[in-house]
Backbone as CSV, one residue per row, in Angstrom:
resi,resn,N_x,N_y,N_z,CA_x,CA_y,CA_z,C_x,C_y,C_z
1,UNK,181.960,-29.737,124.653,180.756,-29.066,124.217,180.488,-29.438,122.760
2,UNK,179.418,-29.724,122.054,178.876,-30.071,120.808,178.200,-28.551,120.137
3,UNK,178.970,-28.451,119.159,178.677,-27.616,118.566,178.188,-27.668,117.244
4,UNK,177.423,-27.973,116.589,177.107,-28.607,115.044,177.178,-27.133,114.015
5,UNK,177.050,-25.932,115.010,177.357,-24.787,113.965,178.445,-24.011,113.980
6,UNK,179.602,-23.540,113.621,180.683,-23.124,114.226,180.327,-22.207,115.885
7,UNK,181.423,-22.673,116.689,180.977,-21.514,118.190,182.232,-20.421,118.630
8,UNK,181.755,-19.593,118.315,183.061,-18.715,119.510,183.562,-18.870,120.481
9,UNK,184.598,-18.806,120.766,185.042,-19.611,122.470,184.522,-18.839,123.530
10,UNK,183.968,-19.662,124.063,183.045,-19.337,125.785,181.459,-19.253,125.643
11,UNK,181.509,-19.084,123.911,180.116,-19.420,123.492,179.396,-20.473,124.101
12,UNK,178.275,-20.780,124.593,177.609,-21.808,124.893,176.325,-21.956,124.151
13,UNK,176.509,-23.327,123.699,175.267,-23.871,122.684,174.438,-25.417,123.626
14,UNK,175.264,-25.172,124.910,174.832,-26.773,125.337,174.565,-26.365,126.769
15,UNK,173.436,-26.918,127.666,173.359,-27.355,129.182,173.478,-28.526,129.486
16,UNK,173.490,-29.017,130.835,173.350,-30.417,131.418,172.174,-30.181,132.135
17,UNK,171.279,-31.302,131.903,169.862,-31.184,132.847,170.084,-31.826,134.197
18,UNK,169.276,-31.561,135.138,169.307,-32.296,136.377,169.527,-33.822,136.349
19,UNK,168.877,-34.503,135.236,168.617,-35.880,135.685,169.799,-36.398,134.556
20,UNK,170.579,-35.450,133.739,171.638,-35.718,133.218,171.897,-36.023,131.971
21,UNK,171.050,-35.623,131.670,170.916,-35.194,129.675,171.565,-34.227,129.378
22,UNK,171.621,-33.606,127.966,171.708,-32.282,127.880,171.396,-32.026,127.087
23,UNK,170.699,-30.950,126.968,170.049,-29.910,125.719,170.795,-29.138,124.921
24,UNK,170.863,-29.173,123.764,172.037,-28.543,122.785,171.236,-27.869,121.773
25,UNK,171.543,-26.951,121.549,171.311,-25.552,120.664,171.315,-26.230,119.244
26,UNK,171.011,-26.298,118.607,171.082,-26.759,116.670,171.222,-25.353,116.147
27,UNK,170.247,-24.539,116.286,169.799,-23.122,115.398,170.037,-22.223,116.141
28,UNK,170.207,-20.847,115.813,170.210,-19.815,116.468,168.702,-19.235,116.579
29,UNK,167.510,-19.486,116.221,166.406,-19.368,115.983,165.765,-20.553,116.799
30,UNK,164.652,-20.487,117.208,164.010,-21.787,117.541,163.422,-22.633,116.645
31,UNK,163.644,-24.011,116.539,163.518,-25.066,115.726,162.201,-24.957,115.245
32,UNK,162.252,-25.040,113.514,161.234,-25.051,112.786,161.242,-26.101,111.603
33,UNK,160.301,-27.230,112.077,161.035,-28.258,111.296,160.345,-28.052,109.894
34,UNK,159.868,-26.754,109.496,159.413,-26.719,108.001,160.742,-25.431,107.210
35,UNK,161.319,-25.232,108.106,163.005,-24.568,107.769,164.066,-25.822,107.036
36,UNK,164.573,-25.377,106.184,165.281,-26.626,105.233,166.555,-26.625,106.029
37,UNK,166.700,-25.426,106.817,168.103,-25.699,107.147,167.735,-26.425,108.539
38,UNK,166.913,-26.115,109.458,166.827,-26.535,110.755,166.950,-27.746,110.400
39,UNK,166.029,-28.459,110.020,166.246,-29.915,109.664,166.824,-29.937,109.217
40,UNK,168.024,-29.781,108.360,169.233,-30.236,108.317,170.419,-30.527,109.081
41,UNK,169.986,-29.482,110.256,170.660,-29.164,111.259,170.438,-30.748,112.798
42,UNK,169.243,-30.931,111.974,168.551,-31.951,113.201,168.867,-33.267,113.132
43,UNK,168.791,-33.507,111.259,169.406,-34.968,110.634,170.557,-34.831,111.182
44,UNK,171.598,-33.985,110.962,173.165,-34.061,111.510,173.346,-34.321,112.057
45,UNK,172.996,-33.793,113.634,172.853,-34.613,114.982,172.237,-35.699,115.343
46,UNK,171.554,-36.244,114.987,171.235,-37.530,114.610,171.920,-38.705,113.875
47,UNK,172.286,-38.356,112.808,173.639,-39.193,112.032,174.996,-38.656,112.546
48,UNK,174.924,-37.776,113.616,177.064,-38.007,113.945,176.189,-38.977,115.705
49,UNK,175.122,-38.881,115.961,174.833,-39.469,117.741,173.797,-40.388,117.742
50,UNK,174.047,-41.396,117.288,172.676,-42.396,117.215,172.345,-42.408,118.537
51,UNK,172.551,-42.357,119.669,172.394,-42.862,120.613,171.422,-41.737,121.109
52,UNK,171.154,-40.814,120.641,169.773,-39.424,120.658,168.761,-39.777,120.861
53,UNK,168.124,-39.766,122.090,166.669,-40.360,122.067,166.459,-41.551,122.290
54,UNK,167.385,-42.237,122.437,167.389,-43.920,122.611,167.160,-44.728,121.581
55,UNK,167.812,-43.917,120.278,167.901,-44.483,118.828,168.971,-45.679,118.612
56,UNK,170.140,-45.836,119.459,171.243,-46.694,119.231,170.694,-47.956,119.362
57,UNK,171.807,-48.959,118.785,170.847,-50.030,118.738,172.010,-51.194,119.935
58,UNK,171.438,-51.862,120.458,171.797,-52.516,121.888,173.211,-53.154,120.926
């Protein structure tokens, strides 16, 4: 499980989608990318997972 904010155990911050992605929690709030921390929260995951979005490079 990916947790980018500390998690309590059994906590869940992550699903798996049907077609096999998964959606992961950043904020405890819903994402506001004019929040200094959300986006901070968003760069992070982005610079530890290039591969986000189909950012990695071949």
């Amino acid at each position: 499980m990916l947790c980018l904010k500390p998690c309590r155990k059994g906590q869940t911050r992550s699903r798996r989608t049907e077609s096999g992605g998964w959606v992961v929690q950043l904020t405890d709030a819903p994402l506001d990318l004019d929040n200094p921390v959300h986006l901070d929260a968003l760069l992070r995951a982005y610079e530890r997972f290039p591969a986000i979005g189909g950012r990695s490079a071949p």
